[in-house]
Every structure is written in structure tokens, then in C-alpha cells.
C-alpha positions in Angstrom: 73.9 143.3 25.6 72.4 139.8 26.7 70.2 139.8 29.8 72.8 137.5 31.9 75.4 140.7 31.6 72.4 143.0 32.1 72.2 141.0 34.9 75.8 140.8 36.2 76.5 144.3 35.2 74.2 145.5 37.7 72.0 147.5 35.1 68.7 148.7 36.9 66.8 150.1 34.0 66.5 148.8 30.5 64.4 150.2 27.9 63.7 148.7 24.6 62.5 150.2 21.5 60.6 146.9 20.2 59.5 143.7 21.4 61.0 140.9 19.5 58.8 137.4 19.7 61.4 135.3 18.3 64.6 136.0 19.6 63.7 138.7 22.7 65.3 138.7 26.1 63.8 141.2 28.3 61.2 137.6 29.4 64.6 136.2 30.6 64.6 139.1 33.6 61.9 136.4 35.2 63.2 133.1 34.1 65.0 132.2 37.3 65.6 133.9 41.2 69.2 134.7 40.1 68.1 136.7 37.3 64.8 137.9 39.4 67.2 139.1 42.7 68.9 141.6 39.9 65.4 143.9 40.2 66.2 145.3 36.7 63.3 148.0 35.3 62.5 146.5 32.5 60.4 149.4 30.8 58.6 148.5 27.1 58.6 150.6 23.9 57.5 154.1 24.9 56.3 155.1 21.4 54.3 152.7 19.4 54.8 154.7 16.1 58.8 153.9 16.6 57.8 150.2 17.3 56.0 150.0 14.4 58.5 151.6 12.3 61.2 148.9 13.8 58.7 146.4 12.9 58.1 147.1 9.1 61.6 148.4 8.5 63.2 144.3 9.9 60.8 142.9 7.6 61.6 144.9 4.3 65.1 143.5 5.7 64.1 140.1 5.7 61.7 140.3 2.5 64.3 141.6 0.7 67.1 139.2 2.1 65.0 135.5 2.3 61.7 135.9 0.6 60.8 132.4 0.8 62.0 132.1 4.2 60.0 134.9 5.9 56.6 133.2 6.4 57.8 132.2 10.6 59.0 135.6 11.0 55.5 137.3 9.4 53.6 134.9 11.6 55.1 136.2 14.7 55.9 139.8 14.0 52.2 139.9 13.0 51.1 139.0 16.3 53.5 141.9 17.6 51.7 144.3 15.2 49.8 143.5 12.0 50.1 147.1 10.6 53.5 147.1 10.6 54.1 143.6 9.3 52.2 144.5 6.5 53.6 148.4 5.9 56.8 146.5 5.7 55.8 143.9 2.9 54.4 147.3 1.3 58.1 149.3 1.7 59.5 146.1 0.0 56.8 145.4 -2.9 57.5 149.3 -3.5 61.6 149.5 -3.1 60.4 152.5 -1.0 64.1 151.7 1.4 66.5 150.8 -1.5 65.0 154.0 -3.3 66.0 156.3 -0.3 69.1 154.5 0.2 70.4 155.2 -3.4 69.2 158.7 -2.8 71.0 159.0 0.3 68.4 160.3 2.3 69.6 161.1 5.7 68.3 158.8 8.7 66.2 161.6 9.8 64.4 162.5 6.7 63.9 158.6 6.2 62.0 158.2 9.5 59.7 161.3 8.8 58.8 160.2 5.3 58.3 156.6 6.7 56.0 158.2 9.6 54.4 159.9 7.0 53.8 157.2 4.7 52.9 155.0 7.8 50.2 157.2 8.9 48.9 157.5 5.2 45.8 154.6 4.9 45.4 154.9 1.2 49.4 155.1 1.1 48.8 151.9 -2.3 46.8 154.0 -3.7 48.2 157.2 -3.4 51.6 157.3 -3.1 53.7 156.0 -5.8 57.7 155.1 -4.1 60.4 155.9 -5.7 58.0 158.9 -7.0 58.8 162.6 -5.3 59.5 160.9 -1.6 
């Protein structure tokens, strides 16, 4: 939902699961008194792992989708969370996604191997994807 029908709605608490530095709205809540008289909560990501997950999971998308258009969108994610930018240029060097999507691994099961594979810090040199995931 844009922030002017946040706005209008009369919403008085939005949370969002990820900040977004190129097209995010949650700054527009302070842009003018119109929008600022709406006192809408606006509360941030409450877990970072999710965020980060978010993060490297849009930029698999976009590697995947544009790879020579991507360099704008690394730039500013990066900013967000380097870790993540570069876990999701990992899941997309590795097919790690397209390997679970062809397997039809449920959403659940993705997320925990993800969080697992997240949290792993030798994860290039130790886990092969596609291999026992």
C-alpha cells in the first residue's frame, strides 16, 4: 500500500520487514505536515536475520533477471547490508534458489536452509548447492 493511502486510511502502525534505499516509502511519513498530522508508527525490521534474507534473496532476483544491470541496485543494497548483498550474488553464482525451486522445497524449509547457509562463514567453501540442501 503506498504511504499517501497509509496516510488516508488512517493506519496507525506500519511495520516493514526491510528497508528499501531505492524505491522505499516509510521516509515519505515525514515529507510534508499532511503526511506528519497522520502520526503513523512507523516501526523498522524487527529481525535483522529476515532482513538480510530479503536482501540477498531480491538480489538473486535481480542477478538472475538483469546481470548487467544490477551494479545501482548492489551499490545501494550494500549500504543497507553488505552481508546480504554479497550472500545473494553467492545463492545466484551457486543456483542455490532455482535448485530448491525445481525441488519444490516448501517456503519454510527454504528459509531454514537459507538461515542455515547464511549463518555458515565458510558456506564457499563448504557447502556445495545443489549438493544434499
Amino acid at each position: 500500500m503506498c504511504a499517501g493511502a497509509i496516510r488516508m486510511a488512517g493506519v496507525g502502525r506500519v511495520c516493514f520487514a526491510s528497508r528499501d534505499p531505492l524505491a522505499g516509502g516509510m521516509d515519505l511519513f515525514r515529507s510534508n505536515k499532511y503526511m506528519q498530522a497522520g502520526r503513523c508508527d512507523i516501526q523498522p525490521p524487527g529481525s535483522r536475520l529476515l532482513e538480510d534474507l530479503l536482501i540477498a534473496l531480491l538480489m538473486e532476483r535481480l542477478i538472475n533477471l538483469a546481470p548487467d544491470g544490477v551494479g545501482r541496485s548492489i551499490g545501494a543494497w550494500s549500504a543497507v547490508s553488505p552481508g546480504a548483498v554479497v550472500f545473494g550474488q553467492w545463492l545466484a553464482r551457486g543456483g542455490v534458489i532455482e535448485d530448491m525451486r525445481r525441488r519444490n522445497v516448501p517456503v519454510e524449509a527454504s528459509f531454514a536452509i537459507l538461515e542455515k547457509l547464511y549463518g555458515n562463514e565458510s558456506r564457499a567453501e563448504s557447502v556445495v548447492p545443489g549438493a544434499g540442501l
